[in-house]
N, C-alpha and C positions, 0 to 999 in steps of 0.2 A: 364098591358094593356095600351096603348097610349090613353092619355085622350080625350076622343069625338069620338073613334073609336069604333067601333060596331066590340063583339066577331065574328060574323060572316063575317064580314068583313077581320078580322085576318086572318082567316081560311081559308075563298077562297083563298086570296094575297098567303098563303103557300102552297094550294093545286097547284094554276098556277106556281108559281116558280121550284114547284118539279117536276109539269108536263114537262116545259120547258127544266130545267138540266136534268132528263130523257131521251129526245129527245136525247141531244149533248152527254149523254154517251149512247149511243147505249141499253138502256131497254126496247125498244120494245113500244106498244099503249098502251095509258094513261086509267086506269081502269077507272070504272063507278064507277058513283054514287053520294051521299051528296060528298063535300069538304072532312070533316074530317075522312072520310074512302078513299077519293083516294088521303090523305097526308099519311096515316100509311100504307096504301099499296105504294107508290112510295116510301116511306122512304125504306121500304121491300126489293123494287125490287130495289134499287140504291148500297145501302151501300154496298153487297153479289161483286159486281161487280168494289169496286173503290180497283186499285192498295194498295198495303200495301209500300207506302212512302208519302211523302209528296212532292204534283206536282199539275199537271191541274185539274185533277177528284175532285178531296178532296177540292182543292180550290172553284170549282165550288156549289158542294156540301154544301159546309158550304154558299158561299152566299146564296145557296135556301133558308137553314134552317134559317138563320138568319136575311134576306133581309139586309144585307150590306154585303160589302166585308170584309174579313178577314184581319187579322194580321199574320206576319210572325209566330211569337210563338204558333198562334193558328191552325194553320194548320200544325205544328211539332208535336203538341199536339194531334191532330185527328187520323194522322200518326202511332203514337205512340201506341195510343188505342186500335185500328184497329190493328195492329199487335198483341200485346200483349193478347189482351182481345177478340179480334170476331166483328162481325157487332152491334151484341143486345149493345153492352155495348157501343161500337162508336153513335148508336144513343141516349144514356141516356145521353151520354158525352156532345152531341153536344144543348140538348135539356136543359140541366144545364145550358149549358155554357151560353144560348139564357136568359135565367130566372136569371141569376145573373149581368147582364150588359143591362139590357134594355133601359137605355137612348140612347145607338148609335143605337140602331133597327128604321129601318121602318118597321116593318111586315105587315102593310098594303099596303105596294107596291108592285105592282104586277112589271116584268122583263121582259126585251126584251135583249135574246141574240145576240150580233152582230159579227158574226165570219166573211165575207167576205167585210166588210170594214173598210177602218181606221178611227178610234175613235180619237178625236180631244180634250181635255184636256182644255176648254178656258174659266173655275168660275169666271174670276175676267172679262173679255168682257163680258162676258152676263150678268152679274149684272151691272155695271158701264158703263158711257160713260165717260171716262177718255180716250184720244186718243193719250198717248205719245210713246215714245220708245216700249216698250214690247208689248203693243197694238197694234200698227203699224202694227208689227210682225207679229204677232198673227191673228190679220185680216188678212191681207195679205196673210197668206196661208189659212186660214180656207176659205174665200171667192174662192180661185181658187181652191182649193182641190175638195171642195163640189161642185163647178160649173163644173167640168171636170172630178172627178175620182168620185162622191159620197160620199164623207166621212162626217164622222157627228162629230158636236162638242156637246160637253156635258158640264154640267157643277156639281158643288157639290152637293150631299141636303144637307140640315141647318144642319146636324150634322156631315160631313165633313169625314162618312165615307161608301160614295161610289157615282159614277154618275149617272145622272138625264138628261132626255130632255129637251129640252128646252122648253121655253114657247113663244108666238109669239113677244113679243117685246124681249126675248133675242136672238130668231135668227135673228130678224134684226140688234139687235146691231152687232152681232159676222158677219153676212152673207151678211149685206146691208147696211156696217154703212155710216152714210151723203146719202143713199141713198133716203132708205123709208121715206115719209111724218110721221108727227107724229100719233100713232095708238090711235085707238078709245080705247074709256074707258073700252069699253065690249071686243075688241079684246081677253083677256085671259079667258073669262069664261068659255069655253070648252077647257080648256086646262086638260087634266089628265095627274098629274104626274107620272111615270113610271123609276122604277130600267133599268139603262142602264149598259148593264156587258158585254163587248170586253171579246172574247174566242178564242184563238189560231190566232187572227191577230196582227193589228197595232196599237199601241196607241200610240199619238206623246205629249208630254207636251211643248208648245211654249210658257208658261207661269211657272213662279215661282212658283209652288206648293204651297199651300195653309201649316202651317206649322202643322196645326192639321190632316190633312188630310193624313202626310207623312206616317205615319205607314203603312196604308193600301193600299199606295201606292209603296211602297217598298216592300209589300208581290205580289203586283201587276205585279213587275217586275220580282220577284225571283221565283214565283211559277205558274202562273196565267195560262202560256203558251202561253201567250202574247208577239211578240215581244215588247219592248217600248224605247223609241228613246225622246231625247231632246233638244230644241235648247239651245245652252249655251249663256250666256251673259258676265258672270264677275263674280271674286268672290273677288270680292270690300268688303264684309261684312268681307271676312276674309286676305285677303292680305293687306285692306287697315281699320281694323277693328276700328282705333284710331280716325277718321275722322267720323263715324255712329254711329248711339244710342249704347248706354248700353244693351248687350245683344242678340245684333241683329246676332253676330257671331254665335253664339250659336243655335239661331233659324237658320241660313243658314247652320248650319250642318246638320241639319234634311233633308234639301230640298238634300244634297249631300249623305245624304244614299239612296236616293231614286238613284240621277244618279249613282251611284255605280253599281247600278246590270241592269242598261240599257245597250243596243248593242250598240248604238249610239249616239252619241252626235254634232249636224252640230254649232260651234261656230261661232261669227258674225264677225270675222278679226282671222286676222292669232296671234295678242294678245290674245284674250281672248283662242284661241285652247292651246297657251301653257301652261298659265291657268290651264286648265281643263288636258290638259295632263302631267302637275304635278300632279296633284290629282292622276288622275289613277294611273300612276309611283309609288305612295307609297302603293296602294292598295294591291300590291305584299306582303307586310308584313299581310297582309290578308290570302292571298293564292286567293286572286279575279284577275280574268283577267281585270275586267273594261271595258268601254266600249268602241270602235275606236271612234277614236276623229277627223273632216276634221274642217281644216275654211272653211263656207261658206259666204263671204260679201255680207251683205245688200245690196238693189237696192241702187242707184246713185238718183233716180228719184224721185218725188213727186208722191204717189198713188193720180189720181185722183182731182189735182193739175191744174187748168187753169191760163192762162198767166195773171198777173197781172199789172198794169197799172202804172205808176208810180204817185207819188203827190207831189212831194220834185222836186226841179229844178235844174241846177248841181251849182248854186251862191250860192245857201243857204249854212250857213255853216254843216259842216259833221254831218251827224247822224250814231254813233253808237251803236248798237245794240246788248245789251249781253244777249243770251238766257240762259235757265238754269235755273231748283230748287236753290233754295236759300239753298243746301247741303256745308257742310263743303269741301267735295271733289270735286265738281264743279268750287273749287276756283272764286265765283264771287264778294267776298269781296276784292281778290288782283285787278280782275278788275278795279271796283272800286278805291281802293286805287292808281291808276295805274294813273287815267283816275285825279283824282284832282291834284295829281302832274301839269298833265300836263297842267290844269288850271291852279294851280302858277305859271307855267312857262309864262302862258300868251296865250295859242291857245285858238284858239273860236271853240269849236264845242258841241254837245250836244248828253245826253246818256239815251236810253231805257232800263233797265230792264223789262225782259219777263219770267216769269215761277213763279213757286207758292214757297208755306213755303217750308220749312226741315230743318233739325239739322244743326244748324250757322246762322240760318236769325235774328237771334237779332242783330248780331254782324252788316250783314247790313243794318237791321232796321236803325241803331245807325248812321253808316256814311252815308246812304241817307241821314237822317234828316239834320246833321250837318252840309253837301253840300248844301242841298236845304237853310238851315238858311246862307247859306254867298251867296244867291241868285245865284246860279250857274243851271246850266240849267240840271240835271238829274231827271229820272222819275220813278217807277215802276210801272207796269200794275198787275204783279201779273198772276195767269193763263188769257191769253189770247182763241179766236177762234181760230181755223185753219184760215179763212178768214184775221183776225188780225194779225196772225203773218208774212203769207205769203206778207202784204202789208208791215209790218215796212220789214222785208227782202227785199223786191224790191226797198223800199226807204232809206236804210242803203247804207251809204259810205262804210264802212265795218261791217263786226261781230268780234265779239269777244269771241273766247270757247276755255276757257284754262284750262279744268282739269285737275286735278290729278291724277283721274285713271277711264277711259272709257272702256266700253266693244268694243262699234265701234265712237259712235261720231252724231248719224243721224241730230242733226241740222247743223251740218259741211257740208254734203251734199245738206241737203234741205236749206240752205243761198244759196250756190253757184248754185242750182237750179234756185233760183229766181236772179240770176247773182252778187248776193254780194261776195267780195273777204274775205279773214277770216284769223283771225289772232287767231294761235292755239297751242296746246303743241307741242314740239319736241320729245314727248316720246310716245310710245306705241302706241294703235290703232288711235292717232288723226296722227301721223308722218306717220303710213300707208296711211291714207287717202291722208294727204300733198302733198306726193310724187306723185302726178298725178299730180301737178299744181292748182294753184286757192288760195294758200294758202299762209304764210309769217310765220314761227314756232318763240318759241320764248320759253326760260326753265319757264316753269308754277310755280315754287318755288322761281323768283326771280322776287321782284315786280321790280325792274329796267329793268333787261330783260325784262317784259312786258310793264313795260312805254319806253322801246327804239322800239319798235316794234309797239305800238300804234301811237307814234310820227309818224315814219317813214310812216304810211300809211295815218295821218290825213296830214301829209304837205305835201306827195307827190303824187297829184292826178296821175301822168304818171303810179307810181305806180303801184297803185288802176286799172290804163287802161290798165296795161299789167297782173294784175293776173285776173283781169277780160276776159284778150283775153286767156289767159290758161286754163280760165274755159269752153272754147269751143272746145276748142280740149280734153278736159278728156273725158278719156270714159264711156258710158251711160252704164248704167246697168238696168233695168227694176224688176220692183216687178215681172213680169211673169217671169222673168229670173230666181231672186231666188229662188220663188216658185217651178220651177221644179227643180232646183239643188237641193235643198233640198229635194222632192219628189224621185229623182234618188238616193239620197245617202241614207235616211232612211229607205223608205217603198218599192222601188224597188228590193233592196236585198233579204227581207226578203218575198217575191213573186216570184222570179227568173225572174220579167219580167221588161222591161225598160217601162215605161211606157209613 
């Protein structure tokens, strides 16, 4: 029994669920009565009726009985039963199975089936206001999904196996973020949480799946009868695994059985699609098809973004500006190191660092200090505003984002947004970006390379005036733009309508 939960309580939450999957497999009007006689009558009338394999029925099934979603194995298992044994013995099966793993259960949650729209994957938006890359994303379509098609985002319960509605400050996070004033203290007390279970539609993950969560999310895609479809980012943990925590490879394999048995995959540059279409490519030793793989590139634009004003005058000397996690792969300790050269050499100019910890910030802990101890003008802010960054961008001589390895690059965009020129890799998704103009590349693994490349734009403002005039001529891509590319490539197919 879940501690603080009234047996009776139990027993409704199971009686509504059966009643629910009842409905979507065709068993006709939900009997009368107490709970605990119209849960052993639906159990009755369900099991006589669900196909003998493992698929949509059986899947749905086991959530009733369980109030979470399944696992691949345990819905092979039900399958299995069911065949072998008859219905009676499939429900003793499923009813063990409930009694011997209780900690993943809600059984007090009562379910709302959602078969006619797309189901939106967005745990880590609704809990957090953290607003960088995958966020960005992630709003960005869940806000114009839900504003123009209806679709709904969900997020995990605490025990990370199965979705949940939201609660009123996490649809504002995910639905209205920077929008909504901040909510009142009481805003959530009428909030009742409720099993959300997508049946026979869309489910799109625009986020990294949560890695406890993958099991049931992989049974999600293999059995559910769900299309499910994902934006791809990078698989930085594993092509670039030497550069990221201990272990973290490992966990992103979890998240990659999950894209395995998706239809879709819309990646953020024509990089990371090849990426992901290796992956699949090997899948074949599976005997899995994988899922079709399109680049789709992020907007160009700032979601939401007003013109900024500038505070720096063009005498003052150059401010540089290097955004970016303090990740070993972000390379911004070569920055750094790039940028005091070129103070021995003798240039005057001065450097922002912008973005938070990660794996290698000791190392430029160590050389900020050293720099700042020979009185040299560099700073860190560490995570900054939206507001804050958009202003050091506007009042940047140039940026500077020289990764190692990016999925697409978005402060590469959003500098030259606010008209900053940027000096970036020549490899992979930043050399896509490059090649519209606005940009000055430079090999990200050679810190000379990168101090001739910093030189060259701190001492020649004409420069700076002509990648800044090429930033007017790229072309604008709009978050509404993606949004629907992405909507036509995922969820349009698997509807047959363009929507």
């Amino acid at each position: 029994m879940i501690p603080g939960v009234q047996a009776e309580t139990v027993v409704a939450a199971l009686a509504q669920r059966l009643e629910v999957a009842a409905q979507h497999l065709g068993c006709g009007d939900a009997p009368l009565g107490p709970p605990a006689e119209r849960a052993v009558s639906l159990i009755d009338a369900i099991t006589p009726v669900l196909p003998v394999r493992p698929g949509p029925e059986m899947w749905l099934f086991l959530v009733a009985v369980l109030g979470r979603l399944p696992v691949a194995t345990e819905v092979e298992a039900a399958a299995r039963v069911l065949e072998l044994e008859g219905a009676v013995a499939l429900t003793t099966h499923v009813l063990e199975l409930a009694r011997q793993d209780p900690s993943s259960i809600r059984a007090d949650l009562e379910m709302d089936v959602v078969t006619d729209r797309v189901v939106i994957s967005a745990d880590y938006c609704a809990r957090e206001d953290n607003h960088t890359g995958v966020q960005r994303v992630t709003r960005a379509l869940a806000q114009r999904w839900h504003n123009e098609h209806g679709a709904v985002a969900v997020a995990d319960i605490d025990e990370r196996t199965g979705f949940r509605n939201l609660a009123p400050a996490e649809e504002s996070r995910v639905y209205r973020y920077g929008q909504d004033p901040a909510l009142a203290p009481t805003s959530g007390t009428t909030y009742e949480r409720r099993l959300v279970v997508p049946f026979r539609t869309t489910v799109v993950f625009p986020e990294v799946v949560h890695w406890d969560s993958s099991p049931v999310n992989l049974c999600l895609s293999a059995y559910s009868g769900n299309t499910t479809c994902a934006i791809g980012y990078d698989t930085i943990p594993i092509l670039s695994s030497s550069l990221r925590p201990h272990g973290e490879a490992g966990v992103f394999t979890r998240y990659l059985s999950v894209v395995k048995h998706t239809t879709r995959v819309a990646a953020i540059s024509q990089s990371a699609a090849n990426e992901f279409q290796g992956f699949v490519d090997m899948l074949a030793a599976q005997g899995l098809p994988g899922p079709e793989v399109r680049a789709i590139p992020l907007a160009t634009e700032i979601d939401g973004h007003a013109q900024v004003t500038p505070t720096r005058s063009s005498t003052e000397r150059p401010l540089v500006v290097v955004p970016g996690r303090l990740e070993a792969h972000k390379n911004v300790l070569t920055a750094v190191q790039a940028a005091h050269r070129l103070w021995q050499e003798g240039l005057d100019f001065e450097v922002l660092l912008l973005g938070g910890a990660g794996v290698g910030q000791e190392a430029v802990f160590d050389a900020v200090t050293a720099i700042q101890a020979e009185g040299l003008p560099i700073e860190r802010l560490g995570w900054v505003s939206d507001d804050v960054m958009w202003q050091a961008f506007t009042d940047a001589a140039l940026i500077v984002f020289i990764s190692l390895h990016e999925g697409y690059g978005l402060p590469l965009v959003e500098a030259m947004s606010c008209g900053a020129p940027v000096l970036t890799s020549n490899i992979g998704s930043q050399a896509e970006i490059a090649r519209d103009g606005g940009c000055l590349t430079v090999d990200p693994r050679s810190l000379t390379s990168v101090a001739d490349g910093m030189r060259e734009l701190i001492t020649r403002p004409e420069l700076r005036a002509e990648l800044t005039a090429q930033i007017a001529q790229r072309p604008v891509r709009g978050w509404d733009d993606y949004a629907a590319d992405v909507w036509d490539f995922v969820v349009a197919p698997a509807t047959g309508v363009r929507a």
